[in-house]
C-alpha positions in Angstrom: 58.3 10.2 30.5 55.7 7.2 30.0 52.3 7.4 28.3 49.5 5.7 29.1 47.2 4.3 26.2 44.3 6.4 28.0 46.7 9.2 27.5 47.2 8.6 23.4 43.8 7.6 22.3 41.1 10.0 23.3 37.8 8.5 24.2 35.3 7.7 21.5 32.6 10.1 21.4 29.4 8.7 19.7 28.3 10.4 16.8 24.0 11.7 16.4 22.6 10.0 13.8 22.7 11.9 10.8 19.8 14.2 8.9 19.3 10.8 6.5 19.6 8.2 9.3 16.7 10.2 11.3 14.6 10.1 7.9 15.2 6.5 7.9 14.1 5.9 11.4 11.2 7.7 11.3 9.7 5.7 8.5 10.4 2.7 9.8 8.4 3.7 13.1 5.7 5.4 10.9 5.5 1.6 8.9 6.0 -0.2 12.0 2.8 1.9 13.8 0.6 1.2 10.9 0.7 -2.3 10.7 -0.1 -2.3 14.4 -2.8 0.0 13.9 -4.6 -2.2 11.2 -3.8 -5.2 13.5 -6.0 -3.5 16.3 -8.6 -2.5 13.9 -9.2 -5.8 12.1 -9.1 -7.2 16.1 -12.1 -4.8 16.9 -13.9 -5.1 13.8 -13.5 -9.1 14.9 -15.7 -8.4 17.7 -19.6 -8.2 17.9 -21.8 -5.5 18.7 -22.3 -6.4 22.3 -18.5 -6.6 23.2 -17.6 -3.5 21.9 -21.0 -1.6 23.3 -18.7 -2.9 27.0 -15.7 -1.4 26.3 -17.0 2.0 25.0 -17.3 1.7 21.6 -19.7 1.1 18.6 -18.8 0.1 15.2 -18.2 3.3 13.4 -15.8 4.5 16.4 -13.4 1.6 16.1 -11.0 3.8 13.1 -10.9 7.0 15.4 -10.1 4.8 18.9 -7.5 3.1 17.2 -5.6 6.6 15.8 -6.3 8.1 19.3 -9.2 10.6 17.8 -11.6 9.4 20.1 -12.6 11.8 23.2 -15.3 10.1 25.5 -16.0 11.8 29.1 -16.1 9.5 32.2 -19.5 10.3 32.2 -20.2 9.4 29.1 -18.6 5.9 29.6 -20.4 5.8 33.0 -24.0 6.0 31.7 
């Protein structure tokens, strides 16, 4: 009787991060996000009043776009 390798060595099954390596990631993608967030706002607050008024937004808005807290209607943008 012959075995195969395939036969002897069971495949590899990939072990889920653990509870600590899920912590880990997380905080890196929570780090990550808010250094891109304060990268957009210091972009906006680049802008002048004129160029933000055309995309939708005025001055004191620019915070709550950026964190996704801002809820225009299309008819709001419209008008």
């Amino acid at each position: 009787m012959s075995a195969a390798v395939s036969n002897i060595v069971g495949p590899v099954a990939a072990k889920a991060p653990g509870t600590f390596a899920q912590l880990v990631n997380a905080c890196c993608y929570a780090i990550v996000g808010h250094f891109i967030r304060r990268g957009a706002v210091a972009t906006l607050r680049e802008l002048d009043d004129r160029t933000l008024r055309d995309i939708g937004l005025v001055r004191t808005q620019i915070e709550a776009a950026v964190h996704g807290l801002l809820i225009t209607s299309v008819e709001e943008r419209m008008s």
